[in-house]
C-alpha positions in Angstrom: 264.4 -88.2 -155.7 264.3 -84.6 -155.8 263.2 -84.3 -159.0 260.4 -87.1 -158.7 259.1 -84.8 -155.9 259.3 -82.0 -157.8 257.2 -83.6 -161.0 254.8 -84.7 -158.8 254.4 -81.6 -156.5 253.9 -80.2 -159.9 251.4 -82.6 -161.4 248.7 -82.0 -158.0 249.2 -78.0 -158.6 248.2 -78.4 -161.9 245.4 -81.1 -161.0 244.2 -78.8 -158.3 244.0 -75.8 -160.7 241.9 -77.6 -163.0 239.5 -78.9 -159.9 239.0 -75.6 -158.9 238.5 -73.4 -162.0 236.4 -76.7 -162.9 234.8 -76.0 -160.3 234.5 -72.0 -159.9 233.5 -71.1 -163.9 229.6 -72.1 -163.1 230.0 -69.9 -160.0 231.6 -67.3 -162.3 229.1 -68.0 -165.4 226.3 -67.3 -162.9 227.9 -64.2 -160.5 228.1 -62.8 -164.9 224.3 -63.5 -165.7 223.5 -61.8 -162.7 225.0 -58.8 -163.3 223.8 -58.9 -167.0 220.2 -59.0 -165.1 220.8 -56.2 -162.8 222.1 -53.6 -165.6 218.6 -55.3 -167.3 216.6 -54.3 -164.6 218.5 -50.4 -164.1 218.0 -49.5 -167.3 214.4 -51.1 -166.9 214.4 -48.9 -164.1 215.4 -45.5 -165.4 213.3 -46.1 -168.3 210.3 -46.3 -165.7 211.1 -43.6 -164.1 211.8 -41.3 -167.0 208.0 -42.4 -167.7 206.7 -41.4 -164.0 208.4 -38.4 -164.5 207.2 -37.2 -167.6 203.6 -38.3 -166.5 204.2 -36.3 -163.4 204.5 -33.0 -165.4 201.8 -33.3 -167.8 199.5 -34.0 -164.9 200.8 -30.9 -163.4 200.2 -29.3 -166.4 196.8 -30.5 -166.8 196.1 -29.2 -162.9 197.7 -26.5 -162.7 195.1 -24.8 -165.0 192.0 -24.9 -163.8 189.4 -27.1 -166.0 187.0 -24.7 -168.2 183.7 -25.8 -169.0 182.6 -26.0 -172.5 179.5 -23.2 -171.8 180.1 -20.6 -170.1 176.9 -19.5 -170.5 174.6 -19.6 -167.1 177.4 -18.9 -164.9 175.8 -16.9 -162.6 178.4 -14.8 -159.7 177.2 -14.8 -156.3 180.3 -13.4 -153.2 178.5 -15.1 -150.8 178.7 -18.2 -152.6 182.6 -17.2 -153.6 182.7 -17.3 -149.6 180.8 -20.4 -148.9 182.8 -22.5 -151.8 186.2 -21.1 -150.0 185.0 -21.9 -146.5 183.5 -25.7 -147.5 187.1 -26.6 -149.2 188.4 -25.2 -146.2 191.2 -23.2 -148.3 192.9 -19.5 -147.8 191.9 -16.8 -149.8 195.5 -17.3 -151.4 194.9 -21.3 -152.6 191.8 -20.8 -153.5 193.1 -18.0 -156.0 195.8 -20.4 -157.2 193.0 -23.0 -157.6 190.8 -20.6 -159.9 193.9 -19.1 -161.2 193.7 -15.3 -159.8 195.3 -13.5 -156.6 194.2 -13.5 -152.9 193.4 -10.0 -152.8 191.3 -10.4 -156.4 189.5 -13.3 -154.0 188.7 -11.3 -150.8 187.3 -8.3 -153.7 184.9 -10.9 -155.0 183.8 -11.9 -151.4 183.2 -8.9 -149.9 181.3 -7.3 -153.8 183.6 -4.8 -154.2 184.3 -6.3 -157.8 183.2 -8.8 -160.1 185.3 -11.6 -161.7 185.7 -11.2 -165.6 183.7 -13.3 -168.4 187.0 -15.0 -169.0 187.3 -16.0 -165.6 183.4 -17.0 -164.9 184.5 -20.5 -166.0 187.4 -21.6 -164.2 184.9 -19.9 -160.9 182.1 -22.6 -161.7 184.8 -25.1 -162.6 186.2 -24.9 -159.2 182.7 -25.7 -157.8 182.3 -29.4 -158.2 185.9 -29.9 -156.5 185.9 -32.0 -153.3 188.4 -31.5 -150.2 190.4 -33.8 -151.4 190.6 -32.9 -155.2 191.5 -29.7 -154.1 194.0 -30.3 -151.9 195.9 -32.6 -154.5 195.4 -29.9 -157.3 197.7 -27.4 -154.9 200.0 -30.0 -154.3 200.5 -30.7 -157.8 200.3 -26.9 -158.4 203.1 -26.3 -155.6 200.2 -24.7 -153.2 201.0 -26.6 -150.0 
């Protein structure tokens, strides 16, 4: 009798073990594509944000110097108007250098007509005259101004 109940104790374990892993391999086959998916979707991810990254700098690159019109010539110099431009976009004498790519004090010099910006410079002046509040603001972020 002993052995009867030991054959058949061991016939359910092995039925039971065959129910269940019958039963758990779609749960495993699934809990498998899923991870598949999500290393999918990291790489996706990384790959993205290498992308962001790299379209970060060269944007950066493209603000950081100031745009240059094509003719230069016409540019006229006015410090009063050096003044007015730096008190409409609301900036410091120190941003607004950043923004046309010189120092503060080379700023305050223009202003007051103690100097005179350079050819080379006349440009990247007028360039920074059809910027907005806004566009320059987001040209100092992306320079590191503010």
């Amino acid at each position: 009798m002993a052995n009867l109940l030991s054959v058949l104790n061991e016939r359910i374990r092995r039925v039971a073990r065959r129910e269940i892993k019958g039963q758990t391999q779609k749960t495993r086959r699934l809990t498998a594509q899923h991870r598949r998916d999500i290393a999918a979707l990291k790489r996706q991810v990384a790959a993205l944000a290498r992308t962001v990254a790299f379209l970060e700098k060269q944007e950066q690159r493209r603000v950081a110097s100031p745009p240059v019109p094509q003719e230069a010539k016409g540019v006229r110099f006015s410090a009063r108007s050096v003044k007015a431009q730096r008190a409409r976009l609301g900036l410091s004498a120190k941003d607004f250098g950043r923004l046309v790519g010189v120092a503060a004090l080379t700023i305050y010099s223009w202003e007051s007509g103690k100097s005179r910006p350079r050819a080379k410079q006349l440009p990247s002046l007028a360039a920074v005259r059809h910027l907005g509040k806004r566009e320059a603001r987001q040209r100092l972020e992306m320079i590191g101004g503010r």
